[in-house]
MMTF fields as JSON, N, C-alpha, C and O atoms, coordinates in Angstrom:
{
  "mmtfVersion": "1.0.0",
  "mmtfProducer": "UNKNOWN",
  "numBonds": 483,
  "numAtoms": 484,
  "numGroups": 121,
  "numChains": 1,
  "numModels": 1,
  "chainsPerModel": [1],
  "groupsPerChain": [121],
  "chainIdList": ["A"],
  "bondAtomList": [4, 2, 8, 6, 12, 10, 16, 14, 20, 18, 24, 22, 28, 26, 32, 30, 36, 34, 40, 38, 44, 42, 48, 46, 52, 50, 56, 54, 60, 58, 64, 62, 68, 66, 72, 70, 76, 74, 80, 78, 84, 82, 88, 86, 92, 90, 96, 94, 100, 98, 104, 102, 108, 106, 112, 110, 116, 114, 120, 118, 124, 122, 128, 126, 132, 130, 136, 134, 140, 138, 144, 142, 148, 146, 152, 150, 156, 154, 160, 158, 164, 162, 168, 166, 172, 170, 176, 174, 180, 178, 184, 182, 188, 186, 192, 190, 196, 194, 200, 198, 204, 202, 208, 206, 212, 210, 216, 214, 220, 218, 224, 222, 228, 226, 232, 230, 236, 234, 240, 238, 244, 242, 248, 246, 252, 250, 256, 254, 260, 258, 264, 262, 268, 266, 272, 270, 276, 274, 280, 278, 284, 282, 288, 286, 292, 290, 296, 294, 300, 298, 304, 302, 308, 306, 312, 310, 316, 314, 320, 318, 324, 322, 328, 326, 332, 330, 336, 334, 340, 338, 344, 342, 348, 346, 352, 350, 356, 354, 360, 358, 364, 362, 368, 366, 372, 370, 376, 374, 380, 378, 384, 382, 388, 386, 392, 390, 396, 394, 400, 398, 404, 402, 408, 406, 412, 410, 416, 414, 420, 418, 424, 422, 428, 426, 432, 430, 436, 434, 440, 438, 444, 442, 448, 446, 452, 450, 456, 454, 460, 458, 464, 462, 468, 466, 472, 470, 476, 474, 480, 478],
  "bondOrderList": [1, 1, 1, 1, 1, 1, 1, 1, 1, 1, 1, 1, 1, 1, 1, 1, 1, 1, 1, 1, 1, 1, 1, 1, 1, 1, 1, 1, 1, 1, 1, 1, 1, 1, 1, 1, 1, 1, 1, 1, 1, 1, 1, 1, 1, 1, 1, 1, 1, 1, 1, 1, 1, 1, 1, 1, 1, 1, 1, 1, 1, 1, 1, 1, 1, 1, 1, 1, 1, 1, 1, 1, 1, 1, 1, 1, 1, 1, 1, 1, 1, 1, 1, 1, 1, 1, 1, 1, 1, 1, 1, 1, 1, 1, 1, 1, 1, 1, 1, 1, 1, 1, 1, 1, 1, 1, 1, 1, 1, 1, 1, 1, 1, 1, 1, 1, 1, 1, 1, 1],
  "groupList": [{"groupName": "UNK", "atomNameList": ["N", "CA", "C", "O"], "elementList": ["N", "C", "C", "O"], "formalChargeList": [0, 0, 0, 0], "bondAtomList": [1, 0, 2, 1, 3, 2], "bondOrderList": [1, 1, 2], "singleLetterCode": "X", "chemCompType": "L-PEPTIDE LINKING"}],
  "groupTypeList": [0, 0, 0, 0, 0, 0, 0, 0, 0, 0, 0, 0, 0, 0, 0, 0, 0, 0, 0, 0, 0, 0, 0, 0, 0, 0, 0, 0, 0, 0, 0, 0, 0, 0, 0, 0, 0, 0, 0, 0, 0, 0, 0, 0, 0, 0, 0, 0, 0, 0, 0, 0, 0, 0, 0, 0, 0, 0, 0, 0, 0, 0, 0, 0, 0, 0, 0, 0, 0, 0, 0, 0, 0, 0, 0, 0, 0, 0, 0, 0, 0, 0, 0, 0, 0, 0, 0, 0, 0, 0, 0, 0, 0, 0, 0, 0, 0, 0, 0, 0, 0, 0, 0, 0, 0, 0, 0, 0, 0, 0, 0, 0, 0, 0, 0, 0, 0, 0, 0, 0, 0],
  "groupIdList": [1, 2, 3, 4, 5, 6, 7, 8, 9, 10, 11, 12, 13, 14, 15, 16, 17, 18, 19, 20, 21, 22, 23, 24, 25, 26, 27, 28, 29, 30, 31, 32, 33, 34, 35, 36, 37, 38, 39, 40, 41, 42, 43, 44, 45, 46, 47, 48, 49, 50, 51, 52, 53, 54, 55, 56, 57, 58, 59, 60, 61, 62, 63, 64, 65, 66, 67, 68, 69, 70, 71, 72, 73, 74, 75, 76, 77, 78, 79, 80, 81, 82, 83, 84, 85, 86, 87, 88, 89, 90, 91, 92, 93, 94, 95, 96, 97, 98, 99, 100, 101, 102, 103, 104, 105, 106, 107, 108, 109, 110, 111, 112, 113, 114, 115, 116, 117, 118, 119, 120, 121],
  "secStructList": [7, 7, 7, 1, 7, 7, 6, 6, 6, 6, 6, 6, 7, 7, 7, 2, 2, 2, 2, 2, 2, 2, 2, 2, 2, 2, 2, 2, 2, 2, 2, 7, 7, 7, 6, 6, 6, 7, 7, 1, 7, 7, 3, 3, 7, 7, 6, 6, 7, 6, 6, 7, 7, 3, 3, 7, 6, 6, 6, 7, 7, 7, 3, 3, 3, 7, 7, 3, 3, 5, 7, 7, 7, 1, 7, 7, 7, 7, 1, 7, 1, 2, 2, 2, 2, 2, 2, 2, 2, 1, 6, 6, 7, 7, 3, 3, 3, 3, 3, 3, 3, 7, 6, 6, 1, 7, 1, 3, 3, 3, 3, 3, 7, 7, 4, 4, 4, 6, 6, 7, 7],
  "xCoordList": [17.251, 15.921, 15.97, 16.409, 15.443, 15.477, 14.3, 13.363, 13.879, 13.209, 12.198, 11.073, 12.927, 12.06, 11.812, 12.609, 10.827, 10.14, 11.545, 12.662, 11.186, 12.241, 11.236, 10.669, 11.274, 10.829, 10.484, 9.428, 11.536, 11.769, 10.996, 10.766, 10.537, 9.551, 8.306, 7.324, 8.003, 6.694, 7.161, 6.237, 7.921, 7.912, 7.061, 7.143, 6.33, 5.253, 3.888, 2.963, 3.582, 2.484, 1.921, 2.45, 0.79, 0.165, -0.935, -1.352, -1.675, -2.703, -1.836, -0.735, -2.317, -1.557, -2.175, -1.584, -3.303, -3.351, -2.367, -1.621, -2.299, -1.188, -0.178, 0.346, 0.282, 1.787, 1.808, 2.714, 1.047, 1.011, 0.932, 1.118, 0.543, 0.091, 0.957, 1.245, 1.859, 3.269, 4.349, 5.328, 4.218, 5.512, 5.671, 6.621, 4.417, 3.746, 4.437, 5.44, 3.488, 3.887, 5.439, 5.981, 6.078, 7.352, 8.268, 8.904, 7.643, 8.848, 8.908, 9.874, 7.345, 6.84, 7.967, 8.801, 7.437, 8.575, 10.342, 11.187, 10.303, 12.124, 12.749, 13.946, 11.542, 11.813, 11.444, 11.953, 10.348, 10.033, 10.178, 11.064, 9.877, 9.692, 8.415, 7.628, 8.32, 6.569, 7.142, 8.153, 6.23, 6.482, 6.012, 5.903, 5.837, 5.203, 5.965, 5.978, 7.195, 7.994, 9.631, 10.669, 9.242, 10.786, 11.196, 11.788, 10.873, 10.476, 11.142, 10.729, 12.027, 12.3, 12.516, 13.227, 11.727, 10.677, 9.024, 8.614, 8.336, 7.363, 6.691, 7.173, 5.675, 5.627, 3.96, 3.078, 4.004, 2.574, 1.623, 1.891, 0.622, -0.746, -0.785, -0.262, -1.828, -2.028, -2.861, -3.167, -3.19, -3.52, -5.382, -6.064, -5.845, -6.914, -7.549, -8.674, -6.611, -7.014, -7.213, -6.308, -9.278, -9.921, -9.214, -9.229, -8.393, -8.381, -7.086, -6.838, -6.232, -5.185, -3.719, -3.84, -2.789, -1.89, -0.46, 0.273, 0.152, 1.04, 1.059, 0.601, 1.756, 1.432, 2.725, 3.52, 3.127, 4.292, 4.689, 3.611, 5.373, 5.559, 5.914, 5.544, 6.681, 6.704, 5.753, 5.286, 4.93, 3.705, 2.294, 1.333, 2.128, 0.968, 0.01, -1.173, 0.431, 0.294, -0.317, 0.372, -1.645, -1.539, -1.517, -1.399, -1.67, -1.26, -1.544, -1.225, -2.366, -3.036, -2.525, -2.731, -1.905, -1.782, -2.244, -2.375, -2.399, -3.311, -2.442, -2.176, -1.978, -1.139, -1.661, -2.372, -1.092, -1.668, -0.528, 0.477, -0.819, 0.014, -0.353, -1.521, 1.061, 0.474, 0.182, 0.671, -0.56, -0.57, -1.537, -2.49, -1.715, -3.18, -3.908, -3.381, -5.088, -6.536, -7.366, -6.778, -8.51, -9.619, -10.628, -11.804, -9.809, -10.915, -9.847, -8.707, -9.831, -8.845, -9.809, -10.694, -9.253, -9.889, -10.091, -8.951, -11.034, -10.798, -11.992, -12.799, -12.178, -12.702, -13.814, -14.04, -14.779, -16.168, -16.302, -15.811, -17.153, -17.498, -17.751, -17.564, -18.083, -18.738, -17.727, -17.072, -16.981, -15.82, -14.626, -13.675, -14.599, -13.597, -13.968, -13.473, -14.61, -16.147, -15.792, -15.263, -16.017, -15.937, -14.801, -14.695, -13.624, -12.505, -12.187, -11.228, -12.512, -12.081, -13.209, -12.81, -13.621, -14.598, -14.105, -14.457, -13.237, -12.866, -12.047, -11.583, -12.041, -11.249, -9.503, -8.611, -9.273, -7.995, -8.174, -8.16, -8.268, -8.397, -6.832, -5.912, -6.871, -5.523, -4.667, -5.4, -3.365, -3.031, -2.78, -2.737, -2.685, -2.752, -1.237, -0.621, -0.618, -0.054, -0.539, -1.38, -0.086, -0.291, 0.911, 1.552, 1.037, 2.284, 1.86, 1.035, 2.391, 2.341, 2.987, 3.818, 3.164, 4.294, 4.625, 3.731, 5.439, 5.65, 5.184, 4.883, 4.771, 4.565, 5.582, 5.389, 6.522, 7.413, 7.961, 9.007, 7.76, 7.844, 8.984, 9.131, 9.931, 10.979, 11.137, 12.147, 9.977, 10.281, 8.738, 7.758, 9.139, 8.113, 7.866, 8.893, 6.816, 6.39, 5.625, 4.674, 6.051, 5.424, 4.934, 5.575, 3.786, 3.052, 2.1, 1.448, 2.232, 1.551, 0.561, 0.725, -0.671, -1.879, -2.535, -3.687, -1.945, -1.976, -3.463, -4.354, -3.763, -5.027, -5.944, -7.173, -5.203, -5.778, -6.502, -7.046, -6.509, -6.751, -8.303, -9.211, -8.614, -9.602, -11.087, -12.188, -10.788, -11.854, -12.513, -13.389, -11.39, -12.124, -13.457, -13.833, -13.985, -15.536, -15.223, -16.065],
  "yCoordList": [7.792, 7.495, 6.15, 5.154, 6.116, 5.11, 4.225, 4.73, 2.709, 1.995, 1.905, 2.365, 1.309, 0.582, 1.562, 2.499, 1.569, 1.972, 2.559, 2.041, 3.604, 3.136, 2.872, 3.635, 1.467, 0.932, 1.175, 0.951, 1.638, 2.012, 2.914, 2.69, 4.119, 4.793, 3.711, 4.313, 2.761, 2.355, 1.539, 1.641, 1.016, 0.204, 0.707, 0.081, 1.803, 2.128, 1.768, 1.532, 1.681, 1.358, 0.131, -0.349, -0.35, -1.713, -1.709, -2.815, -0.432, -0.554, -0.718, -0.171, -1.469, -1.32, -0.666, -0.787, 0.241, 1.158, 2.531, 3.128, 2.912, 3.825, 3.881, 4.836, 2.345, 1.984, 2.267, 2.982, 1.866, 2.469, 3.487, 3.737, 4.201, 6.07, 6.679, 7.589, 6.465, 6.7, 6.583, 7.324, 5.568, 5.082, 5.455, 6.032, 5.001, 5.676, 7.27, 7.597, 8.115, 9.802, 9.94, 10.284, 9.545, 9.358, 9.687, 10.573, 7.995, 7.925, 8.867, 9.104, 9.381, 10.726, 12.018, 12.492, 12.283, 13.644, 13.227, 13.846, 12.562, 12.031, 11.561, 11.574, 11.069, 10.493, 11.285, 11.119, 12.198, 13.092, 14.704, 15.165, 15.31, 16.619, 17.122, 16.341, 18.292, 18.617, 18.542, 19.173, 17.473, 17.02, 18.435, 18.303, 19.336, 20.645, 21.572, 22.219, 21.762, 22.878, 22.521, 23.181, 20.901, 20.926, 20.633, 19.59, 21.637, 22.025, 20.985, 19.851, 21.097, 20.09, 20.815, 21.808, 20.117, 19.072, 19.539, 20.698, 18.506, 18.629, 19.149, 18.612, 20.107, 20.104, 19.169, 18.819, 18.989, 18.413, 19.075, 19.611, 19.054, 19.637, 18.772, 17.678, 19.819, 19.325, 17.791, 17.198, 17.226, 15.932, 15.965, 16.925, 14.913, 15.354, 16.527, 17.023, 16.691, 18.148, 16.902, 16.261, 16.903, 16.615, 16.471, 17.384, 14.871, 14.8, 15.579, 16.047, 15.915, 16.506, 16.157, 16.362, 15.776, 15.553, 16.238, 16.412, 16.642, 17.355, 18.519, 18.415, 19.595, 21.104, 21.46, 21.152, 22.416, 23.05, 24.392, 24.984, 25.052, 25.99, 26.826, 27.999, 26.239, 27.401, 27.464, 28.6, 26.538, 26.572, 26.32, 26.496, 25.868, 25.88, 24.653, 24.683, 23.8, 22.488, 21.759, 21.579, 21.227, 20.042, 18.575, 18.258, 17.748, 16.26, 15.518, 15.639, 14.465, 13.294, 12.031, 11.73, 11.31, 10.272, 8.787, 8.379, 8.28, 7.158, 5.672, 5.374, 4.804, 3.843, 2.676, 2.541, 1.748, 0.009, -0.971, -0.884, -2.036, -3.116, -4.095, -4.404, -4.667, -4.857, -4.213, -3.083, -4.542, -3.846, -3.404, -3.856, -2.523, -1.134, -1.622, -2.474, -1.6, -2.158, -1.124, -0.062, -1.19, -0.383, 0.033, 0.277, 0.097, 0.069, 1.156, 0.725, 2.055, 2.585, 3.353, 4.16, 2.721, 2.641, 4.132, 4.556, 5.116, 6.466, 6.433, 5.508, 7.684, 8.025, 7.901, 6.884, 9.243, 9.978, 10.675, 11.733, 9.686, 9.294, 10.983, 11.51, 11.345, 13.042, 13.674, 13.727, 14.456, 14.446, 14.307, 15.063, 13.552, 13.135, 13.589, 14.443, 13.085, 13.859, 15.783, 16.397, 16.188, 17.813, 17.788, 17.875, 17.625, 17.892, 17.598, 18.286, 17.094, 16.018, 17.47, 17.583, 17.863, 19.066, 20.516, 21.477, 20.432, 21.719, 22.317, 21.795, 23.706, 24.43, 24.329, 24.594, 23.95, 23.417, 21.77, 21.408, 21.252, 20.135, 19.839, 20.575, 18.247, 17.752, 16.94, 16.406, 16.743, 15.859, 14.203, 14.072, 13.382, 12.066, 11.256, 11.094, 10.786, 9.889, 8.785, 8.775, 7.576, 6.555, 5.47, 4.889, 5.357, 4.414, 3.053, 3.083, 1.799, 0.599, 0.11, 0.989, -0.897, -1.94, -2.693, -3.188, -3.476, -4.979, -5.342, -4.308, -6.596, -7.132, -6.099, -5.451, -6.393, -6.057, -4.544, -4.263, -4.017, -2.447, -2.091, -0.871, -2.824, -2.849, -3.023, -3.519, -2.562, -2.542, -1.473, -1.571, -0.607, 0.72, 0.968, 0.672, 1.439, 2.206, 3.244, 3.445, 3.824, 5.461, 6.175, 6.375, 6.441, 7.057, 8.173, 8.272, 9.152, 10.204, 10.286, 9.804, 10.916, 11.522, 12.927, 13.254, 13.437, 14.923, 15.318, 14.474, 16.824, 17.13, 17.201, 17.173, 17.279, 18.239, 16.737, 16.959, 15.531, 14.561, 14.498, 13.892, 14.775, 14.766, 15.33, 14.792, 16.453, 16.98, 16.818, 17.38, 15.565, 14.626, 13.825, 13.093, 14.013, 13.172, 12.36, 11.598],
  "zCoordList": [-7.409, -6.891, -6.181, -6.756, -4.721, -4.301, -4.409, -3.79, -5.144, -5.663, -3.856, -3.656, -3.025, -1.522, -0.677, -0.653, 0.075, 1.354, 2.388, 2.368, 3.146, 4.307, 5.58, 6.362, 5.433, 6.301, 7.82, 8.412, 8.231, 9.606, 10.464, 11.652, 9.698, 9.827, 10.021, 9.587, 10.346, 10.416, 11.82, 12.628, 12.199, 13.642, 15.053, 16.11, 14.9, 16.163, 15.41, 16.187, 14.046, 14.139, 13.412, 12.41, 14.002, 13.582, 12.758, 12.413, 12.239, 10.803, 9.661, 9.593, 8.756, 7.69, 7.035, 5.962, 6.797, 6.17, 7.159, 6.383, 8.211, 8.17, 7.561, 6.988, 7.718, 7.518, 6.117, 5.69, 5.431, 3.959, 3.243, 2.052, 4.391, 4.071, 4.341, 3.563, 5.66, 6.098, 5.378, 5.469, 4.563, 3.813, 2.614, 2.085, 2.086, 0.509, 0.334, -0.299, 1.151, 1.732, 1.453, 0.403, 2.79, 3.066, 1.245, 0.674, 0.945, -0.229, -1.598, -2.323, -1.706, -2.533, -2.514, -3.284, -1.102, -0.11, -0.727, -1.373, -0.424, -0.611, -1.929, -2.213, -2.815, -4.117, -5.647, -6.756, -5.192, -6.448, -6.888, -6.168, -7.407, -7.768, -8.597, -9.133, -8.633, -9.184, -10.619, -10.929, -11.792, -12.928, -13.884, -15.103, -13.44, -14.288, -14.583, -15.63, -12.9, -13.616, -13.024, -13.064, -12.363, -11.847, -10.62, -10.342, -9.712, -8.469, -7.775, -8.016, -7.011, -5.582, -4.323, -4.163, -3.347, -3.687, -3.606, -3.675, -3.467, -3.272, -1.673, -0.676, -1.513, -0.261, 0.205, -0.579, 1.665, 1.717, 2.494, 3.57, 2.025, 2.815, 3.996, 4.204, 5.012, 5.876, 5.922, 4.888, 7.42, 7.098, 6.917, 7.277, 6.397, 6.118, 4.896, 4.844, 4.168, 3.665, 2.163, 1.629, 1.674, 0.658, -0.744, -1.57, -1.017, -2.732, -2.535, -3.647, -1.767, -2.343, -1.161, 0.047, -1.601, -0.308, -0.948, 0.025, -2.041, -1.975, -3.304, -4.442, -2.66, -3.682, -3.704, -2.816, -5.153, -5.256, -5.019, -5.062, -4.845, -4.163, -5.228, -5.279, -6.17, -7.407, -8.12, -8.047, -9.112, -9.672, -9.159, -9.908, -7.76, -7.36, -7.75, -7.411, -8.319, -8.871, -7.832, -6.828, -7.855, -6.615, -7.249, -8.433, -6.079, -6.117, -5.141, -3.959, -5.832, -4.656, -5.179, -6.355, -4.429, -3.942, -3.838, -2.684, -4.417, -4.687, -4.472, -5.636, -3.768, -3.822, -3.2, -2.204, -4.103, -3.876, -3.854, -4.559, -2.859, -2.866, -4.18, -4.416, -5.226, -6.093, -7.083, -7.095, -8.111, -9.329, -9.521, -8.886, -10.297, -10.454, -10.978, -11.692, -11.089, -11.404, -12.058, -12.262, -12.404, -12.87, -12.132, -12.404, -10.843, -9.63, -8.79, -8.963, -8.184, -7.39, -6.508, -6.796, -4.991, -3.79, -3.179, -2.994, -2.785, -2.276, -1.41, -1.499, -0.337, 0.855, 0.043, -0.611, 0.051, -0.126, -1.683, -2.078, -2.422, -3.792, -4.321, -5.418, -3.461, -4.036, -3.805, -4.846, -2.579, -2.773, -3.528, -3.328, -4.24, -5.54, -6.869, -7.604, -6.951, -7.886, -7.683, -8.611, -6.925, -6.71, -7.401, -8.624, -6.316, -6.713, -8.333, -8.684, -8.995, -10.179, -10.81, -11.969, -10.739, -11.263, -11.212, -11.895, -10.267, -9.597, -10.803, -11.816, -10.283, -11.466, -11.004, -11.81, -9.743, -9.503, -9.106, -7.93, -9.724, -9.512, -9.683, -10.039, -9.229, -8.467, -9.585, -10.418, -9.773, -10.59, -9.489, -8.266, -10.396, -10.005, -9.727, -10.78, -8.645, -8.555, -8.168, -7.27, -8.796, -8.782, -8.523, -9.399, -7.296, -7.062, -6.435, -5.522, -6.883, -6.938, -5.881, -5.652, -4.934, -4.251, -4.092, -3.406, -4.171, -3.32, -2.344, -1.747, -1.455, -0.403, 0.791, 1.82, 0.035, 1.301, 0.72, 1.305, 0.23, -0.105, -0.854, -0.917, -1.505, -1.979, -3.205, -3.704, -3.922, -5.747, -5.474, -4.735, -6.377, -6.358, -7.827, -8.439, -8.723, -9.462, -9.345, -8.589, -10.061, -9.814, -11.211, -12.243, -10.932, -12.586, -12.117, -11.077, -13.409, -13.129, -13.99, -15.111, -13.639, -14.278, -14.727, -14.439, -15.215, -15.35, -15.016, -15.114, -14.554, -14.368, -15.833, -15.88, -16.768, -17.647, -18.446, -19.528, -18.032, -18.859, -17.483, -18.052, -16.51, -16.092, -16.78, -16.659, -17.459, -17.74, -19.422, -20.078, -19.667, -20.975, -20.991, -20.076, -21.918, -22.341, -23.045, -23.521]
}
């Protein structure tokens, strides 16, 4: 498993939220497998597609994406409040990655959130 970013992939663009979505994405695709049945690798939904950015092809598992420069908080930043909310309701609702970074993208953590801990009271 490679710990850093590959960087390189980002030299055309200047948001750093792309650059983060690009890279983040990127190192997911290249660095993990679906934690449910194994599966390598992961594949990704289209762009834009609500609360969910990668699904498995053998179990059908989905997975969103969530990543911060820095260390995780009690606050974790997302689009459209209702939206998340649905999904987080849904009867396929999404499991959770949660990956962390360095300034400079070169020390990574990566943690997962299973779906099934969503629908606790």
């Amino acid at each position: 498993m490679n710990l850093a970013f590959d960087t390189n992939l980002a030299h055309h663009y200047t948001s750093n939220s792309q650059i983060a979505k690009l890279l983040s994405e990127n190192w997911v695709l290249n660095n993990s497998y679906c934690p449910s049945c194994g599966e390598i690798p992961l594949n990704e939904f289209e762009n834009n597609r609500p609360v969910a950015d990668f699904y498995c092809n053998k179990c059908s598992e989905e997975y969103e994406l969530k990543s911060k420069k820095g260390k995780l908080s009690n606050i974790i930043p997302d689009g459209a409040f209702s939206t998340m909310i649905e999904r987080i309701n849904a009867e396929n609702n999404p499991n959770f990655f949660f990956l962390t970074y360095t300034k400079t993208g070169q020390s990574v953590t990566f943690s997962l959130f299973p779906n099934n801990f969503s629908h606790l009271k």
